[in-house]
C-alpha positions in Angstrom: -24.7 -3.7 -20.4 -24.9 -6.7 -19.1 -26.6 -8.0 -15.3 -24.3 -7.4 -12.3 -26.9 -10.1 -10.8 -24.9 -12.6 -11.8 -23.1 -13.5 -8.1 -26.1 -12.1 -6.3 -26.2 -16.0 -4.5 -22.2 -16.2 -4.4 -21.0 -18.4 -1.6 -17.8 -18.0 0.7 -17.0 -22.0 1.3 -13.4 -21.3 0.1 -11.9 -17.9 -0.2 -8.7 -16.8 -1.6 -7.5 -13.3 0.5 -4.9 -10.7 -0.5 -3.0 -8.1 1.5 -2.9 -4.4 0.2 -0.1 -1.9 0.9 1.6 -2.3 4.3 2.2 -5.6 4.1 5.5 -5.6 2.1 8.9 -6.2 3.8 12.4 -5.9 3.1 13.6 -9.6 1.8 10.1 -10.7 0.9 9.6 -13.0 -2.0 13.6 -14.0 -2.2 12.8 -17.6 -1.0 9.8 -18.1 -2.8 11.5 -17.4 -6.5 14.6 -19.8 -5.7 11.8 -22.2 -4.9 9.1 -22.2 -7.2 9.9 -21.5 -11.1 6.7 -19.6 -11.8 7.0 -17.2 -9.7 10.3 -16.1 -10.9 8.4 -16.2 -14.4 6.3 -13.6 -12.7 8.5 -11.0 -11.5 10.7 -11.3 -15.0 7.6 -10.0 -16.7 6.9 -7.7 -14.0 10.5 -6.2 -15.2 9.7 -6.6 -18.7 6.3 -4.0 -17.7 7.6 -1.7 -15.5 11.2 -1.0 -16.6 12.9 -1.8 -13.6 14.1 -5.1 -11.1 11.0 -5.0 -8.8 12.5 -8.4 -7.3 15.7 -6.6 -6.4 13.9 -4.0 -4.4 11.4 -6.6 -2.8 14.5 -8.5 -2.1 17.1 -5.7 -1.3 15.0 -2.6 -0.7 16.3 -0.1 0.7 13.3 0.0 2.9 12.5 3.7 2.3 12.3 2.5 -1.7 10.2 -0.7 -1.0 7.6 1.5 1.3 6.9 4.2 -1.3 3.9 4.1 -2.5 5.5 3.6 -6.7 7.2 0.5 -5.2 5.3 -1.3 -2.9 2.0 -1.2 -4.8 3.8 -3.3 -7.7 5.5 -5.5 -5.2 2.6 -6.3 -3.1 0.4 -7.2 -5.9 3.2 -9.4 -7.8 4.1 -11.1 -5.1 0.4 -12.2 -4.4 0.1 -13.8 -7.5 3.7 -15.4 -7.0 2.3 -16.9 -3.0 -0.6 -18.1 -6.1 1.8 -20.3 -8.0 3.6 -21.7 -4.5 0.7 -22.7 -3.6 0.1 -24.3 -7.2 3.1 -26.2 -6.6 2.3 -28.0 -3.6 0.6 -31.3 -3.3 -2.7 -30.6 -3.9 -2.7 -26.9 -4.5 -3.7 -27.1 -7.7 -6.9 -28.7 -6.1 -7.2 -26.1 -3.6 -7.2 -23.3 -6.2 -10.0 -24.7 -8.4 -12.2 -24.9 -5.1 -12.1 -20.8 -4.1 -15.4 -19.9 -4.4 -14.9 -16.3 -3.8 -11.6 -14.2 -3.8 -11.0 -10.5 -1.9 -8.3 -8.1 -1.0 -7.7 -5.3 1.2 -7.6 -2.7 -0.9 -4.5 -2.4 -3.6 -5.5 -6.6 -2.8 -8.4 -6.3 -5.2 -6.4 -5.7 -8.5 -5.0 -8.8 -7.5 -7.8 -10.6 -6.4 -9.0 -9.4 -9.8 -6.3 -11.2 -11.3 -6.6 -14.6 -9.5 -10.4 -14.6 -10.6 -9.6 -13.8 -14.6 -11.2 -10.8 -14.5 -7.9 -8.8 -15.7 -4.3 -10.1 -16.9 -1.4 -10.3 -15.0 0.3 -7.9 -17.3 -2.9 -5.8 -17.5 -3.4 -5.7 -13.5 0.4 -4.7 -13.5 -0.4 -1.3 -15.5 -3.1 -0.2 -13.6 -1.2 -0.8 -10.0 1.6 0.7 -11.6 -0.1 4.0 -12.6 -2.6 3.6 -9.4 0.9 4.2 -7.3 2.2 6.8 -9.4 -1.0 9.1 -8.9 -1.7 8.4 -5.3 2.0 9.2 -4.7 1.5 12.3 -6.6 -1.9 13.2 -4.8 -0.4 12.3 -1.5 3.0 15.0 -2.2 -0.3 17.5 -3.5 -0.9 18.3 0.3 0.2 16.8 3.8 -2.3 13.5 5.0 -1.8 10.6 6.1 -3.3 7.6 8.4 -3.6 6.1 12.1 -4.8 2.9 12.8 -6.7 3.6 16.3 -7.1 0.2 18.6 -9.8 -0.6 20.8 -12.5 1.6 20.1 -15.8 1.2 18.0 -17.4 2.7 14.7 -19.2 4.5 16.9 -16.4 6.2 19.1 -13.7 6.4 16.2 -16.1 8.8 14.5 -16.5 10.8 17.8 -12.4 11.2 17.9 -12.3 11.9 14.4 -14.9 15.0 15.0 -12.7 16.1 17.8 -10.1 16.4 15.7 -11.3 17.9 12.8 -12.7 20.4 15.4 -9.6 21.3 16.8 -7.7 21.8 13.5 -10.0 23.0 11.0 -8.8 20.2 9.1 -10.5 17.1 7.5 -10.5 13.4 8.8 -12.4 10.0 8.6 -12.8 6.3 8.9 -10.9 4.8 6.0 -10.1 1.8 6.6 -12.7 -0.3 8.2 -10.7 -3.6 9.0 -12.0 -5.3 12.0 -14.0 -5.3 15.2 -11.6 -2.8 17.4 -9.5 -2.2 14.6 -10.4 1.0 12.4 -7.8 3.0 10.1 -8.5 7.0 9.8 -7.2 9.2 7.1 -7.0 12.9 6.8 -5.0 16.1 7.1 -1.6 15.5 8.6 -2.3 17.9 11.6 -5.6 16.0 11.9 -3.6 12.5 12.3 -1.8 14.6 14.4 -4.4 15.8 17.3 -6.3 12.0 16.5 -2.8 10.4 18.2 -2.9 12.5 20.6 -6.0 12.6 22.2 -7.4 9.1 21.0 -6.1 7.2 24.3 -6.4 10.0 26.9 -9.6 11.5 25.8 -11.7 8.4 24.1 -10.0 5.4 25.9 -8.2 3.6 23.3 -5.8 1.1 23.8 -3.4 2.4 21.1 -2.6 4.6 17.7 -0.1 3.2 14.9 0.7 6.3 12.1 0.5 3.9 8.7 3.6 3.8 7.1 1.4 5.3 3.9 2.3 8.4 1.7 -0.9 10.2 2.3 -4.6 9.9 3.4 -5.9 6.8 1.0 -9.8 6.0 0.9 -10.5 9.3 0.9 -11.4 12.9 -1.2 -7.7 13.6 -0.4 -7.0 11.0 -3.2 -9.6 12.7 -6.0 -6.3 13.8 -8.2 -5.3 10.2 -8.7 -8.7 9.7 -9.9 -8.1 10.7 -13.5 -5.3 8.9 -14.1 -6.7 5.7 -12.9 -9.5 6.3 -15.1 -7.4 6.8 -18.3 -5.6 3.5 -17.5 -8.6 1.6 -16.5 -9.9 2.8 -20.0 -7.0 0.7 -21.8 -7.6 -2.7 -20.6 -9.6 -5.5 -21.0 -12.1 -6.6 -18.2 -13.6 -9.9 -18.2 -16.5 -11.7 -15.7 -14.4 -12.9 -13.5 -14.9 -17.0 -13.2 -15.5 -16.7 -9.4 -17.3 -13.3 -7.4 -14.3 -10.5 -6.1 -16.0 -9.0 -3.2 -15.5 -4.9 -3.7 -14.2 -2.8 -0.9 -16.9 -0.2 -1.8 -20.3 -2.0 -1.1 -19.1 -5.3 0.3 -20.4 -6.7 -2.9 -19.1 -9.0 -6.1 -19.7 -7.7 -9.6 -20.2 -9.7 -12.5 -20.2 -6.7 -15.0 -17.3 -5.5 -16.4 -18.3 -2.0 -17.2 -19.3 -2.1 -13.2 -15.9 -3.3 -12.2 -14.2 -0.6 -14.2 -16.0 1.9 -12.1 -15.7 0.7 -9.2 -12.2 0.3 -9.1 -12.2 4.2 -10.1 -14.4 5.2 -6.8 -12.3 2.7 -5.2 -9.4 5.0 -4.4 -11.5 7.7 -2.5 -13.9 4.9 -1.1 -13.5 4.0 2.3 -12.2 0.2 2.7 -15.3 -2.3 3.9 -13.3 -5.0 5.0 -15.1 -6.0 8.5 -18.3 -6.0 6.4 -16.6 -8.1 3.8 -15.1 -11.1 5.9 -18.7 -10.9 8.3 -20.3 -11.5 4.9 -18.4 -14.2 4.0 -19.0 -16.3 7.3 -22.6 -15.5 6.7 -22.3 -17.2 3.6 -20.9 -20.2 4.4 -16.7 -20.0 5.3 -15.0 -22.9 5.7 -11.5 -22.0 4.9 -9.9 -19.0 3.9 -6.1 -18.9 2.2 -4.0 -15.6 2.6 -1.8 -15.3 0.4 1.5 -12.7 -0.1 3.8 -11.1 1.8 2.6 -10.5 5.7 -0.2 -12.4 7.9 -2.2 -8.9 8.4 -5.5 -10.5 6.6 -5.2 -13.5 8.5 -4.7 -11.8 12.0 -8.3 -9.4 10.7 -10.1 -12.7 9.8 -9.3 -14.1 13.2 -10.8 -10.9 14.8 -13.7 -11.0 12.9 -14.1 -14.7 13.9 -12.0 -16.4 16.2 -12.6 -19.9 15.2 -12.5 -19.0 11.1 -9.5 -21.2 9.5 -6.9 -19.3 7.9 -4.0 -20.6 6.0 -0.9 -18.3 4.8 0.6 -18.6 2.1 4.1 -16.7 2.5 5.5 -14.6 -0.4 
């Protein structure tokens, strides 16, 4: 085994972002592969891997199609590396791509920050989202979850409504998505989302709950059946060192093992999400500009929470 030391110095000057399920939209990507050749290139072999015309339902849906969990994992991630090769295009993107210093993504993001970095092929990183949307589908239809994004509220506090909740149903729930100052995603039983929605503003004070249009409670135990599965096809491909650190959602950390990546990206699926720690660590380490790039502005909008004055560029799929 080799040292997962390697990045232990790693440096957040320039930092490539992706977005992770949620993001996707009905029409996405439709402009960008009339535009830019290479991303077309990308989405033909996304065809070639998965069987079916993931541009036609990025660029037609129906909606309900594009937001399944099967679909949108795929689209989101191909997409990504499609905003990748816009960017390439423009003057001076090629530039602006060989000075990332670091690379993350908000959950599903990570196979496809994984991808930008070298770490795993495009056709490789396709698989494994492509089985990693099958299971969590599958574990999601095992028994009702799901998630609610609760606004205005600390760590702290969002724990407290989550306790009250699990209280009153006998049901489990949690923090699962840790995205921003303010901004916290929860994930449990569906009559636990349930009781959180309603008692979140009256009883705790926050400004706001959004259900997640997600199939079931991610970043959680609810997710452990997918587990297997995502082990099996993790156990097929080839990981490399990536050429630049991938921040993990699971410690807020980059690995430069391969055999550590592998497992990480298998806990990653139950694990919840450390994105507030992520982005705080990267303007501790030196951010100057950040690029978001893929379908939505939902990272950018979280790095701007984090730090008001942080540069952020999108790159539109």
């Amino acid at each position: 085994m080799m040292s997962d030391t390697e990045f232990g110095d790693w440096k957040a000057n320039t930092a490539f972002l992706f977005p992770g399920q949620g993001a996707q939209y009905v029409g996405m990507a439709g402009q960008l592969v009339a535009d830019v050749p290479k991303a077309k290139e990308l989405f033909d072999k996304a065809a070639d891997v998965l069987g079916y015309d993931l541009l036609k339902i990025c660029v037609e849906g129906p909606k309900e199609k594009l937001d399944s969990t099967v679909y949108s994992q795929p689209a989101i991630y191909v997409a990504s590396l499609a905003a990748v090769e816009k960017l390439r295009q423009e003057e001076g993107g090629e530039d602006i791509i060989k000075k990332a210093t670091c690379a993350a993504g908000l959950s599903l993001g990570e196979y496809t920050a994984l991808c930008f970095a070298g770490a795993i092929s495009f056709e490789d990183g396709l698989k494994v989202v492509k089985t990693r949307g099958e299971a969590m589908q599958a574990a999601s239809e095992a028994q009702e979850s799901g998630m609610v994004s609760i606004i205005g509220l600390d760590i702290e506090t969002v724990d407290k409504v989550c306790e009250a909740a699990a209280k009153a149903t006998g049901s489990k729930i949690q923090i699962a998505n840790y995205l921003c100052p303010g901004n916290y995603a929860v994930s449990g039983a569906k009559d636990a989302c349930a009781k959180v929605a309603e008692i979140a503003k009256p009883e705790f004070k926050a400004r706001m709950t959004v259900p997640l249009a997600v199939a079931g409670a991610f970043h959680t135990d609810f997710m452990s059946p997918a587990v297997p599965q995502l082990k099996a096809v993790l156990d097929t491909i080839e990981i490399k060192k990536p050429r630049i650190p991938v921040i993990s959602n699971v410690d807020a950390m980059p690995h430069s093992d391969p055999a550590v990546i592998k497992d990480i990206l298998t806990k990653q699926v139950t694990s919840p999400v450390l994105w507030e720690k992520t982005i705080k660590e990267m303007m501790d380490r030196g951010y100057e500009a950040g690029y978001e790039l893929g379908p939505g502005k939902v990272v950018a909008g979280i790095v701007k929470r984090v730090s008001k004055t942080a540069a952020i560029t999108n790159v539109e799929a």
